[in-house]
C-alpha positions in Angstrom: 375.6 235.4 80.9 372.0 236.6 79.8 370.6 233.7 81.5 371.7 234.6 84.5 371.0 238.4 83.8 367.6 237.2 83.1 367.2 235.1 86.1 367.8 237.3 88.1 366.1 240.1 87.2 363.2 237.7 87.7 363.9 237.6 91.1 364.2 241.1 91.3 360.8 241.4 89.8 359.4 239.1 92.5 360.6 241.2 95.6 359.9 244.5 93.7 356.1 243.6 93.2 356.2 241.9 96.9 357.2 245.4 98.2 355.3 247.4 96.1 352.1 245.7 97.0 353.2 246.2 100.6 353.5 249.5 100.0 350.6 250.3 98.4 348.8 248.4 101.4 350.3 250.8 103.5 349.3 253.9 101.6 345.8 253.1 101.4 345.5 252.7 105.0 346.4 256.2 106.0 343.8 258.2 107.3 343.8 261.0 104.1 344.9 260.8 101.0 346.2 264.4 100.6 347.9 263.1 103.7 352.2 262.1 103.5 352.1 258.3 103.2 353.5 256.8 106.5 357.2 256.4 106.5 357.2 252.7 106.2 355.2 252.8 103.3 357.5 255.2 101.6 360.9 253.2 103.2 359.2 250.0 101.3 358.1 251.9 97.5 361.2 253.2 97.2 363.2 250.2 96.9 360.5 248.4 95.1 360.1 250.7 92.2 364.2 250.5 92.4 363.7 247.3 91.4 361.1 247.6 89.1 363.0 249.7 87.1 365.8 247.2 87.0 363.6 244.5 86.2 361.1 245.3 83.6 363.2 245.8 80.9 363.7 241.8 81.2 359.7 240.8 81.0 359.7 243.4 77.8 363.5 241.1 77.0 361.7 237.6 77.0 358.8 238.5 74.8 360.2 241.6 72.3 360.0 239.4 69.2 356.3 238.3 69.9 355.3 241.7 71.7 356.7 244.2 69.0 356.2 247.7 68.7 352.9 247.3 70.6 355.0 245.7 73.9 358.0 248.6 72.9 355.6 251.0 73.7 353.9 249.5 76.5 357.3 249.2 78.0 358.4 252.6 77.8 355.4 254.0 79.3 355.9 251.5 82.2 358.9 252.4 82.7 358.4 255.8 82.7 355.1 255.5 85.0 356.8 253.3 87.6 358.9 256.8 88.3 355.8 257.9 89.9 356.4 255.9 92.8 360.4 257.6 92.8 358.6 260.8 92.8 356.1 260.2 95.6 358.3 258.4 98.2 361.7 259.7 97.5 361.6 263.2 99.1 360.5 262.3 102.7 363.4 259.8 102.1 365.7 262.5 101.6 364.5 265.1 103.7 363.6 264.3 107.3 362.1 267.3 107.8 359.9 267.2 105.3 355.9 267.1 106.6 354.6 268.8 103.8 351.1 266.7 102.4 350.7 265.4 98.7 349.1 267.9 96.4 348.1 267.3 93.2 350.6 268.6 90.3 350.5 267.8 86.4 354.0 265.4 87.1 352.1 263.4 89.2 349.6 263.3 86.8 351.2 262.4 84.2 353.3 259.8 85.2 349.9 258.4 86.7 348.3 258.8 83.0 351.7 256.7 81.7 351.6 254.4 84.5 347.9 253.5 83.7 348.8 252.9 79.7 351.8 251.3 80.4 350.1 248.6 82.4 347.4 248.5 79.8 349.3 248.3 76.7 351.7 246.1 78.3 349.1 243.6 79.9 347.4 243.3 76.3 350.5 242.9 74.8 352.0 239.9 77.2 348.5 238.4 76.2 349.1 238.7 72.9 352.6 238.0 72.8 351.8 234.5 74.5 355.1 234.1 76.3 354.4 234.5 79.7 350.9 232.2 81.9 347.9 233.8 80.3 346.6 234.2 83.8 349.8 236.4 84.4 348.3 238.4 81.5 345.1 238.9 83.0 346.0 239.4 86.6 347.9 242.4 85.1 345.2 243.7 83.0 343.0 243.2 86.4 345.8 245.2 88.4 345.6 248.3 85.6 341.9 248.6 86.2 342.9 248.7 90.2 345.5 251.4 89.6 343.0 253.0 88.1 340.7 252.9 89.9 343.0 253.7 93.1 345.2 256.6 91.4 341.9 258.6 89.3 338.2 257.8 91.0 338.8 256.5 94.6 339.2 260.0 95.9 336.1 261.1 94.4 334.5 258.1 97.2 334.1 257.9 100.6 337.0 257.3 102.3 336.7 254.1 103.7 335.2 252.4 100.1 338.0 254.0 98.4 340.7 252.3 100.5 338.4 249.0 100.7 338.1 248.9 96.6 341.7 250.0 96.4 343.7 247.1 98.6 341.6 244.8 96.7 342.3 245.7 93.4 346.1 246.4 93.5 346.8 242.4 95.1 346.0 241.8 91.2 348.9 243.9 90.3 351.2 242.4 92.7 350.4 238.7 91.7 350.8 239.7 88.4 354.4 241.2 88.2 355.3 238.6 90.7 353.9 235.6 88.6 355.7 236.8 85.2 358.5 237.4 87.7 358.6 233.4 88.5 358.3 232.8 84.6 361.7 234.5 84.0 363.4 233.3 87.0 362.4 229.9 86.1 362.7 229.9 82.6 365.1 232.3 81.6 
């Protein structure tokens, strides 16, 4: 039975980082960023950091023994960040009505500050840890800089560099959860 847990949560993984990068393609390609992301962009995040949050708890599963308190934390700051993305695309979702655009607020902030160490502790952990494709392991560590850089210094660019840099750098992110995603479904 916690094979097929497993196994499945990998493929969970896989369409959750598939429609988070999506999603985050989307977002970046509206014309402001104090601006409500575009509906689609919301309809896709939603259900990606859904699954996400069903999923991640199986990557930190597969490697807890070689991870340790270092891929414990990691993990719970992860998990906690990814509500960022329940946070930002959820109420358009529920309200129809709602048109009012993003601000920024310390919740948002915060969960972006645990998002950002999550990734980071978690990437340095899985390379540590040695469990999952080394490569896996550094595509996430790329994709932590590229949320970075996307969620704390692109608005400080011009628009257009901002969006440019940010696409680019959250693929990395994507590949990454996707790639560890395979490794579970695949070798649970």
């Amino acid at each position: 039975m916690k094979n097929i847990a497993l196994r499945w949560s990998g493929l969970l993984l896989i369409v959750g980082a598939a429609l988070l990068v999506a999603a985050l393609f989307i977002a970046l390609s509206t014309p402001e960023i104090t601006q409500q992301l575009p509906p689609l962009a919301n309809a896709l995040m939603f259900p990606a950091s859904i699954l996400l949050l069903l999923s991640l708890p199986a990557m930190y599963a597969r490697q807890a023994d070689a991870a340790g308190w270092l891929g414990l934390i990691g993990q719970a700051l992860l998990q906690t960040g990814v509500l960022l993305f329940v946070v930002v695309s959820a109420p358009p979702l529920l309200y129809s009505s709602f048109d009012r655009p993003f601000e920024n607020s310390v919740t948002a902030g915060l969960l972006g500050i645990a998002l950002t160490l999550g990734l980071l502790i978690t990437s340095i952990a899985t390379l540590r840890a040695g469990v999952f494709p080394r490569w896996a392991g550094i595509l996430l560590l790329i994709g932590t800089s590229g949320f970075f850089f996307s969620f704390f210094i692109a608005e400080w660019m011009p628009r257009l560099a901002g969006q440019v840099v940010g696409v680019i750098t959250n693929i990395p992110l994507g590949l990454a959860l996707a790639w560890i995603g395979f490794s579970i479904w695949k070798r649970p």
